[in-house]
C-alpha positions in Angstrom: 88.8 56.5 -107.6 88.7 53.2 -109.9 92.2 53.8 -110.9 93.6 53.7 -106.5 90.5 51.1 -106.2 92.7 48.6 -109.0 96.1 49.6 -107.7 95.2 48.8 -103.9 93.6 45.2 -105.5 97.2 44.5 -107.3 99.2 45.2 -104.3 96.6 43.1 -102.1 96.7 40.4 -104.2 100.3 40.2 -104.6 100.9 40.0 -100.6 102.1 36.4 -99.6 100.4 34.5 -96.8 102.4 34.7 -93.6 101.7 33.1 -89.6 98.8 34.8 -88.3 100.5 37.1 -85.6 97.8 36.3 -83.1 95.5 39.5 -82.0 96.4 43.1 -83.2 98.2 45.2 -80.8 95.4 46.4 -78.5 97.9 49.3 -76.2 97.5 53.0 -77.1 98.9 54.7 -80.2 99.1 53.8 -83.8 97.8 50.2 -84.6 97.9 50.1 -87.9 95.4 51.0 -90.3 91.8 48.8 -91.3 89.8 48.7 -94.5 86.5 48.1 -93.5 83.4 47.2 -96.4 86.3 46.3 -98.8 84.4 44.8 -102.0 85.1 41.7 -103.7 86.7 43.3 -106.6 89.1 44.4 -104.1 89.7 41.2 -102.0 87.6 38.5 -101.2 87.5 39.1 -97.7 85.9 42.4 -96.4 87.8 43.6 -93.7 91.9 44.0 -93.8 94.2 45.5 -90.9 97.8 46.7 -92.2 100.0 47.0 -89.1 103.2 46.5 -89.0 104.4 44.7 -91.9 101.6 42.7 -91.6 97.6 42.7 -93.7 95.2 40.6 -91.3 92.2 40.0 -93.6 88.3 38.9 -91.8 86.9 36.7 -94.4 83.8 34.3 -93.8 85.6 31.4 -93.2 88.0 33.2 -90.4 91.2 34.8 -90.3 94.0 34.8 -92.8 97.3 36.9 -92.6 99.7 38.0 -95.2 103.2 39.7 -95.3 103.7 43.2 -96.3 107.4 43.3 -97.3 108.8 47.1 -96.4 105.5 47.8 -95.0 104.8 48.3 -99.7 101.1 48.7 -98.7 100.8 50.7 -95.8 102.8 53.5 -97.2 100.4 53.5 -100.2 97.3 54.1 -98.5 99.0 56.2 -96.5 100.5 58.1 -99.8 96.2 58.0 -100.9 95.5 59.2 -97.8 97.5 62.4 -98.4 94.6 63.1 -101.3 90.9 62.4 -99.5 92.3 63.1 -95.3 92.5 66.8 -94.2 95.8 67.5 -94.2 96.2 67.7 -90.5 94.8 64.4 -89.9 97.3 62.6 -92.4 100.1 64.2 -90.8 99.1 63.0 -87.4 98.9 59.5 -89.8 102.0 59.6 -91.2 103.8 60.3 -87.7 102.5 57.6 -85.9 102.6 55.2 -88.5 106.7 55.7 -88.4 106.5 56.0 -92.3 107.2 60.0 -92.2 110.2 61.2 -94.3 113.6 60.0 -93.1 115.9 62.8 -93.2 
C-alpha cells in the first residue's frame, strides 16, 4: 500500500553510495532480492537488487551501488513480504536470505 510504498522510498533514499561490487552473484541459491518497475516516487532508477548488504540500482545513465548497513532494507521487504507472499513461499525467503530468527 502507499504507506510500505513511502517507507521502502525513506529507507532507499537514506542508503549511502558504496563501490559497485562488480556483477551479482550468478551461482545457485539465494541472490538477493530485485525490485523491478520501481517508480520514480520510489527511486529514480527503476530497477534495484538487495543482496547482501548491498542495493545495486539500473538507472538510465548505468549502474550505481549503495550500502545497506545490517542488511536494514532487506529485512524489510522481507518483513512486507510476510503480508502479500503465500506463506510458504516467504519462508523459503526468509531461509535463504539468512535473515530467519536467530535463536
Amino acid at each position: 500500500g502507499p504507506a510500505e510504498t513511502r517507507e521502502i522510498a525513506a529507507l532507499l533514499a537514506a542508503l549511502v553510495p558504496a563501490e559497485d561490487p562488480g556483477e551479482p552473484f550468478d551461482g545457485l541459491g539465494y541472490r538477493g532480492m530485485v525490485l523491478a518497475e520501481v517508480g520514480p516516487e520510489v527511486h529514480p532508477c527503476p530497477q534495484l537488487r538487495i543482496s547482501a548488504g548491498t542495493v545495486t540500482a539500473t538507472c538510465a545513465d548505468g549502474r550505481r551501488a549503495y550500502a545497506d548497513p545490517g542488511r536494514a532494507l532487506e529485512r524489510r521487504l522481507v518483513e512486507l513480504g510476510r503480508g502479500t507472499l503465500p506463506a510458504d513461499v516467504h519462508r523459503i525467503l526468509v531461509t535463504v536470505a539468512g535473515l530467519g530468527e536467530q535463536g
